[in-house]
N, C-alpha and C positions, 0 to 999 in steps of 0.2 A: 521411214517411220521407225523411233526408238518404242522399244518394251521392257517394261520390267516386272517381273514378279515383286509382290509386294504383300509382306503379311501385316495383319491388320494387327496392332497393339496396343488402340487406344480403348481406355477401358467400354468406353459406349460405342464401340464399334463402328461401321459407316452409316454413321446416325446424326442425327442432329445436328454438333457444331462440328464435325469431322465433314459431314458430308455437305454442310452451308459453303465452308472453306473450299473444300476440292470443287465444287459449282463454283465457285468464285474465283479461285484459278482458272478454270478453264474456258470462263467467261473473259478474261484479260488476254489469253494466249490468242495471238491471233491464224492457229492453224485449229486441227481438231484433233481431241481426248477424248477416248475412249476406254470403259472399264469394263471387262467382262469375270463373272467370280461364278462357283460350282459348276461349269462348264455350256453355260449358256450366250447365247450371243449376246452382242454389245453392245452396252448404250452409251448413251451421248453424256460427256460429263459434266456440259452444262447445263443438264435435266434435272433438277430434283428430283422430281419425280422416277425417272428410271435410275438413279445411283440409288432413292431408296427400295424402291423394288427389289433391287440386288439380294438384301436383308443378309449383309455381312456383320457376322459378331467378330468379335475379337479373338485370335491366334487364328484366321481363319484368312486364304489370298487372296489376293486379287493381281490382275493383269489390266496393266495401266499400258495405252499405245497413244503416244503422240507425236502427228503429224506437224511440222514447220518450224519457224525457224526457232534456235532456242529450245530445242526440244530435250536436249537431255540436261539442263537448267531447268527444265519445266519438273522433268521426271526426278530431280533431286529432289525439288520446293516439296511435290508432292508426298514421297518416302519419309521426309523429315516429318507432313503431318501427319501420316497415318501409324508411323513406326518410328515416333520421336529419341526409341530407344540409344 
């Protein structure tokens, strides 16, 4: 399993089309993504529902793990949406 810390930098934070996207990767990967932020356990990153749960603003982390294969191609895709910086 890769992990990366990952700070949030988009201005609507993992909201809306930030967090439509990152469901939508994680729906194409064919292992499992998972994000855990403020220190609570992990959800599933092809939930909507629990990535918004998370209720990450922006300058604020998150910890992305994915499982299989392509996975730190995965973890790239991801870093570039959330922290396009």
């Amino acid at each position: 399993m890769a992990e990366r810390v990952i700070t949030v930098s988009v201005p609507e934070g993992l909201h809306a089309r930030p967090a439509a996207e990152l469901v939508r990767l994680a729906h194409e990967h064919p292992g499992s993504v998972e994000v855990r932020a403020h220190g609570r356990a992990p959800v599933d990153a092809a939930s909507i529902l629990g990535v918004m749960t998370l209720g990450v603003d922006p300058g604020e982390s998150v910890v992305v793990a994915v499982q299989g294969p392509g996975a730190d191609a995965l973890l790239d895709r991801i870093s570039a949406l959330l922290d396009p910086a």
